[in-house]
C-alpha positions as CSV (number, residue, x, y, z in Angstrom):
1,X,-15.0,9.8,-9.6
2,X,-14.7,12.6,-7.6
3,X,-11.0,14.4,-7.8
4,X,-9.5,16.7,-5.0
5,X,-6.4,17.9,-4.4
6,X,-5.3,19.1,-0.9
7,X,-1.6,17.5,-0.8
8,X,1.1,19.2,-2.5
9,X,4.3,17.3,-0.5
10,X,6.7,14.9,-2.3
11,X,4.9,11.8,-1.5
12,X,2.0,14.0,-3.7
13,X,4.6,14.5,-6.3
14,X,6.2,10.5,-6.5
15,X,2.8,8.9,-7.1
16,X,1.3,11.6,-9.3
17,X,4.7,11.3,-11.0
18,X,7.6,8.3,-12.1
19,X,5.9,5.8,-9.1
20,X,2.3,6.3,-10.1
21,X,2.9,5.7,-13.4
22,X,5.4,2.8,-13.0
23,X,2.4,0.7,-10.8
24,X,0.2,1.5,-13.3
25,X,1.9,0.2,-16.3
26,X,2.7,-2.8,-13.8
27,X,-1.0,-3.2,-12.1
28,X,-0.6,-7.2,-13.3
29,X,2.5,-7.8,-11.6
30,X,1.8,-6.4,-8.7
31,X,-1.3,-8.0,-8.5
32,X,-0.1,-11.2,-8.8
33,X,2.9,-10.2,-6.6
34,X,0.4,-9.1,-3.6
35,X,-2.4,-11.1,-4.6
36,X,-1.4,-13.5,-1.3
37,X,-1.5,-10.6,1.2
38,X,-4.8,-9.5,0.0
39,X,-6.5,-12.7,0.1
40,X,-5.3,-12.6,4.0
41,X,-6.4,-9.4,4.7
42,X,-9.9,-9.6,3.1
43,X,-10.1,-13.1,5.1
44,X,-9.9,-11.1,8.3
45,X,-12.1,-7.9,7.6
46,X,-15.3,-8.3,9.0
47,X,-16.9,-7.8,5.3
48,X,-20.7,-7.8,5.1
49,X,-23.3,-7.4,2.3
50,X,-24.2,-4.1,3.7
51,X,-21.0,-2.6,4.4
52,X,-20.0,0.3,3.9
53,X,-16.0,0.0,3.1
54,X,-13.2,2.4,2.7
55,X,-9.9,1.1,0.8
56,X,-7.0,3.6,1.5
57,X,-4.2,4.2,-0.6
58,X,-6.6,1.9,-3.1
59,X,-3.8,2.4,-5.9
60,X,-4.8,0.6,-9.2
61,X,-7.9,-0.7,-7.0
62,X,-7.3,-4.2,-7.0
63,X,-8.5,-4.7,-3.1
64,X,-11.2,-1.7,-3.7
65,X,-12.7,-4.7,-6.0
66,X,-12.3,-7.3,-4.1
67,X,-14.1,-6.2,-1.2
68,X,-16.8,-4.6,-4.0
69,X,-17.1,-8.4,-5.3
70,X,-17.3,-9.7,-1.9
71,X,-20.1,-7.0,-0.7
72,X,-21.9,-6.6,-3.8
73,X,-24.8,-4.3,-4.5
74,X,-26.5,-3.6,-1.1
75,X,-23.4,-1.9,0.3
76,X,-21.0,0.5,-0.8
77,X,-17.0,0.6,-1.9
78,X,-14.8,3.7,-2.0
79,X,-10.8,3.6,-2.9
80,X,-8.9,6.5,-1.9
81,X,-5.6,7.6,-3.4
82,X,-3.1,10.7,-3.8
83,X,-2.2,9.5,-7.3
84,X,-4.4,10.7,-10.0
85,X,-2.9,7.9,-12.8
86,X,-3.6,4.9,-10.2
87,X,-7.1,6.6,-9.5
88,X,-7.8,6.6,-13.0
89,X,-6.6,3.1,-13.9
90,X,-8.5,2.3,-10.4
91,X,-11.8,3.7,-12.4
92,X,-11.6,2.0,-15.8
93,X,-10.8,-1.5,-14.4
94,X,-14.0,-1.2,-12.4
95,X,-15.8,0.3,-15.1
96,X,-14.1,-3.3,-17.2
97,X,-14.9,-5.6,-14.5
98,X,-18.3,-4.3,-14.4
99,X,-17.5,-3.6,-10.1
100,X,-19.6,-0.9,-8.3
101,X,-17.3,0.9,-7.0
102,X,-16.1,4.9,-6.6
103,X,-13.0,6.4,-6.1
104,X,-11.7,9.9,-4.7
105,X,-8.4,11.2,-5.7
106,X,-6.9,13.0,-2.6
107,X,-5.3,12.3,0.4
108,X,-6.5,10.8,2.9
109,X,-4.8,12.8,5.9
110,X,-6.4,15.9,4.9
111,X,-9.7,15.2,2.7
112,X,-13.0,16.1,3.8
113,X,-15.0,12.5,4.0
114,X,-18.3,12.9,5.4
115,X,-18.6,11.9,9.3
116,X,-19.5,8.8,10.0
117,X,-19.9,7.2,6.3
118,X,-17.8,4.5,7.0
119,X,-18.2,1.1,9.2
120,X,-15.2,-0.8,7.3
121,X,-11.6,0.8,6.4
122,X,-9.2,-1.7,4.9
123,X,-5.4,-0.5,3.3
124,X,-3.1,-3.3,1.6
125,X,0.2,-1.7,2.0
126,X,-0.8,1.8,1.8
127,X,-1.2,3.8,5.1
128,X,2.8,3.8,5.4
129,X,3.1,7.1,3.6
130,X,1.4,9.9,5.2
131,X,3.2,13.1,6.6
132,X,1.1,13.0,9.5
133,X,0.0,9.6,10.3
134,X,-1.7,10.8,13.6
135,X,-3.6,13.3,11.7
136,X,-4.3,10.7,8.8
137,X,-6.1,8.2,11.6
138,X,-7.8,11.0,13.2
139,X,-9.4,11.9,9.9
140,X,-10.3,8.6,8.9
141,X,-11.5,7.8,12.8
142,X,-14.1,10.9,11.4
143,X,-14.9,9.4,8.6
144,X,-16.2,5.8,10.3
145,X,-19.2,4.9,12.4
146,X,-18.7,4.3,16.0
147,X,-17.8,0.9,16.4
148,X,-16.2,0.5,12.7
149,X,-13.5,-1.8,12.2
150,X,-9.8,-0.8,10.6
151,X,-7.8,-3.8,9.2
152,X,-4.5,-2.9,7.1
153,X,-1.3,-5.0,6.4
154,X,1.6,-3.0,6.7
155,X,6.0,-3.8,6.1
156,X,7.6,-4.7,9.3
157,X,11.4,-3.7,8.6
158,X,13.5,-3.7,6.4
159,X,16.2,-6.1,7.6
160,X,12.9,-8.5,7.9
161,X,12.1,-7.8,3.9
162,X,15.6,-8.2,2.3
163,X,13.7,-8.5,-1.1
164,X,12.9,-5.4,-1.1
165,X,15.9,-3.5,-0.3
166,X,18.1,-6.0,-2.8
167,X,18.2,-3.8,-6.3
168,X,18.9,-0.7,-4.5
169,X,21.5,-2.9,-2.9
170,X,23.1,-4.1,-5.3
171,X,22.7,-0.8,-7.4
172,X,23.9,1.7,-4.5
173,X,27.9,1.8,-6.6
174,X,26.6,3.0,-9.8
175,X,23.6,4.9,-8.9
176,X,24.3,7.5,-6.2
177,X,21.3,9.1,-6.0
178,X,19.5,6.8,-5.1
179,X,17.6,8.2,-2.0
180,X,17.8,7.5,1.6
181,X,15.1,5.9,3.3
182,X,14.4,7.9,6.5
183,X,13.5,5.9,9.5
184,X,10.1,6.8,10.6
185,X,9.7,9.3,7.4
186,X,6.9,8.4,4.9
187,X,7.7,5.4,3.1
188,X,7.7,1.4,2.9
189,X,8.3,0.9,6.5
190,X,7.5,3.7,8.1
191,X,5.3,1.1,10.3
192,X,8.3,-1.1,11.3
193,X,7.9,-0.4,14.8
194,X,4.7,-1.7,16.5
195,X,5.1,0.2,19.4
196,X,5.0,3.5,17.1
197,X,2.1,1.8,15.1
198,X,0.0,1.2,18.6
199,X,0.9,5.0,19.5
200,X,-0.3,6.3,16.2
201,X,-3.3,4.5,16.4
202,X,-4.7,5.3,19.6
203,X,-3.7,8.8,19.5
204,X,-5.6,9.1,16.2
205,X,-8.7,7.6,18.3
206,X,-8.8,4.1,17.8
207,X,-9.0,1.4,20.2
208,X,-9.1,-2.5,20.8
209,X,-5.7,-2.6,18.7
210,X,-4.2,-5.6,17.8
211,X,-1.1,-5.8,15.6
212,X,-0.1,-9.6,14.5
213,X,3.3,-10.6,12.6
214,X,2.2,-12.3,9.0
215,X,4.6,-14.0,7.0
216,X,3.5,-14.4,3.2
217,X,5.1,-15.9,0.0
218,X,4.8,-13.8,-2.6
219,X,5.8,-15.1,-6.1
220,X,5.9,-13.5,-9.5
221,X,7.1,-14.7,-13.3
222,X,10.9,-14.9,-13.2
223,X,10.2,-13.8,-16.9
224,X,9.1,-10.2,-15.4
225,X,12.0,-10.1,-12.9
226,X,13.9,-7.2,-15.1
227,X,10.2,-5.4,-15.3
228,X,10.6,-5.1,-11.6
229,X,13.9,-3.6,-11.1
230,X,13.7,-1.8,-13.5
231,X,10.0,-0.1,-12.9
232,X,9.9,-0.1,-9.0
233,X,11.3,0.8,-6.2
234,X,13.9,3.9,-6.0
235,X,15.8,2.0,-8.4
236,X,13.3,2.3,-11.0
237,X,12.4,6.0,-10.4
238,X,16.2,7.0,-11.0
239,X,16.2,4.3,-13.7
240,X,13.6,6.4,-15.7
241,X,15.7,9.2,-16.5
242,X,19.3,7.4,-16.4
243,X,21.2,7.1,-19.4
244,X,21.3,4.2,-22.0
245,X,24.8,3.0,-20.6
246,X,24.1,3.6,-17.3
247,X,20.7,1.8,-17.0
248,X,22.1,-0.9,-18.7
249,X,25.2,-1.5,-16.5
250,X,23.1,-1.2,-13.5
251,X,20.3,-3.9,-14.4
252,X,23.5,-6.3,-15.4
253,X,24.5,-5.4,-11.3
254,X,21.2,-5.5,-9.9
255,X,19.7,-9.0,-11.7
256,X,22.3,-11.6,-10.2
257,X,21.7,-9.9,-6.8
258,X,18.0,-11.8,-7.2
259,X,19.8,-15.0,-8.0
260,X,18.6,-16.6,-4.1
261,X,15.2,-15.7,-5.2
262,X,14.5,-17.2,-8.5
263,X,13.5,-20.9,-8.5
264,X,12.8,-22.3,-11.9
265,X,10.1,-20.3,-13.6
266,X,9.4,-18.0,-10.2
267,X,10.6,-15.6,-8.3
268,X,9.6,-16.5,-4.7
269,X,10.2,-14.0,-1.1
270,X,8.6,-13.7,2.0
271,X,7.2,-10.8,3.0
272,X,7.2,-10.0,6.6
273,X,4.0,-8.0,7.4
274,X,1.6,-6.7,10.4
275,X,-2.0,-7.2,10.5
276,X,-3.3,-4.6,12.2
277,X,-6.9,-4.7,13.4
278,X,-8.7,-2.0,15.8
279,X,-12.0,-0.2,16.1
280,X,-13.3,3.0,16.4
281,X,-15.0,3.8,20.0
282,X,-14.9,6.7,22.3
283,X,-12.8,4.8,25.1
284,X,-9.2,3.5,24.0
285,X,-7.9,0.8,24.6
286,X,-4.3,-0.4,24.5
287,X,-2.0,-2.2,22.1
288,X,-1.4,-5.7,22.4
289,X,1.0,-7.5,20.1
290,X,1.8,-11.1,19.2
């Protein structure tokens, strides 16, 4: 596993601190959680037995596997992540699951791949937090072969994802620092806007771009519903270092809030997504969305 360490912004600091460790101590529910998205977006990668993939913001590696399973030994499978816990928890289930597979600790906007190393780069929810996201497709439009494919899900907005807005909903009275999401800021849907996803793309030197509207149930345990509002999200980070009284009066705020949700034994959402497919080639081409 190689480990560098050019970022030093807060996104560096929320997954190398309370968010890192939060998905790693939840890796299972999320997996289940998002296991429905992944299956959709390793349906549409091009994947072939000799390719030569990139997973971006690979978190706990969960896709990074995937597409190692899928390829198997006569390619090549790389996660990339800023957070150092996920990246480790990203090596030991690989080393478990007996998956060939690396991993670089870094980000992505700024590291120094080798040009040309790449001719697949997939992401399951995790190009929406770079700094510079023109700079961050630039840098990986270095690191592919001419002709590679990119295919990443991303949020569409929030109003389209109440789900996962409703604890810090609900919570908002009690917990008043809860922080602000910043409209086209680094964060969970930073890639609401198509248009601005299209822009980003091409002027990071990608073309043949083609951003699709998903829609994708996504269920998890109803038994592992206080796990989640209490581990993830910005109610979980202020959560972590919130008094007895105060975290308890919040989770009895927050949990009816997910009352529309739960159905029997589940806890069932939609999550409204983009597919977002393009290529790497010298001439650009325009966006075109359904």
């Amino acid at each position: 596993m190689e480990l560098t360490r050019e970022s030093d912004d807060e996104q560096a600091a929320l997954w190398n601190g309370p968010a890192g460790r939060a998905w790693v101590e939840t890796q299972d529910l999320l997996d289940h959680m998002f296991g429905p998205l992944q299956d959709r977006l390793v349906e549409a990668a091009s994947l072939q037995s000799t390719s030569r993939a990139l997973d971006v913001g690979c978190g706990t590696g969960s896709l990074t596997l995937a597409v190692g399973r899928l390829i198997g030994a006569s390619g090549r499978c790389t996660g990339i992540d800023i957070s150092h816990p996920m990246i480790v928890a990203a090596k030991a289930r690989a080393e478990r699951e007996g998956v060939a597979a690396s991993f670089i600790c870094a980000d992505a906007q700024a590291h120094g791949f080798a040009p040309a190393s790449f001719d697949r780069i997939v992401s399951r929810l995790g190009v929406m937090f770079f700094k510079d996201p023109v700079r961050a497709f630039a840098n990986l439009r270095c690191a592919a072969t001419s002709g590679a494919e990119l295919r990443f899900v991303a949020w569409r907005s929030a109003a389209e994802n109440p789900f996962m807005t409703t604890a810090e909903r609900a919570a908002a009275p009690l917990l008043p620092d809860l922080p602000a999401r910043r409209p086209d800021g680094p964060g969970q849907f930073a890639f609401a806007d198509p248009q601005r996803i299209g822009a980003i793309l091409q002027a990071g030197g990608w073309a043949g771009i083609d951003i699709v509207a998903v829609d994708v149930v996504c269920t998890f345990p109803a038994a592992e519903l206080d796990r989640y509002l209490t581990r993830l999200g910005p109610v979980g980070v202020v959560l972590e270092t919130a008094d007895a009284r105060t975290r308890s009066r919040a989770i009895d705020s927050v949990r009816p809030a997910f009352d529309a949700y739960v159905h029997g034994d589940e806890v069932r959402y939609t999550a409204a997504c983009w597919m977002v497919g393009a290529h790497a080639a010298s001439a650009l081409a325009g966006a075109r969305h359904a």
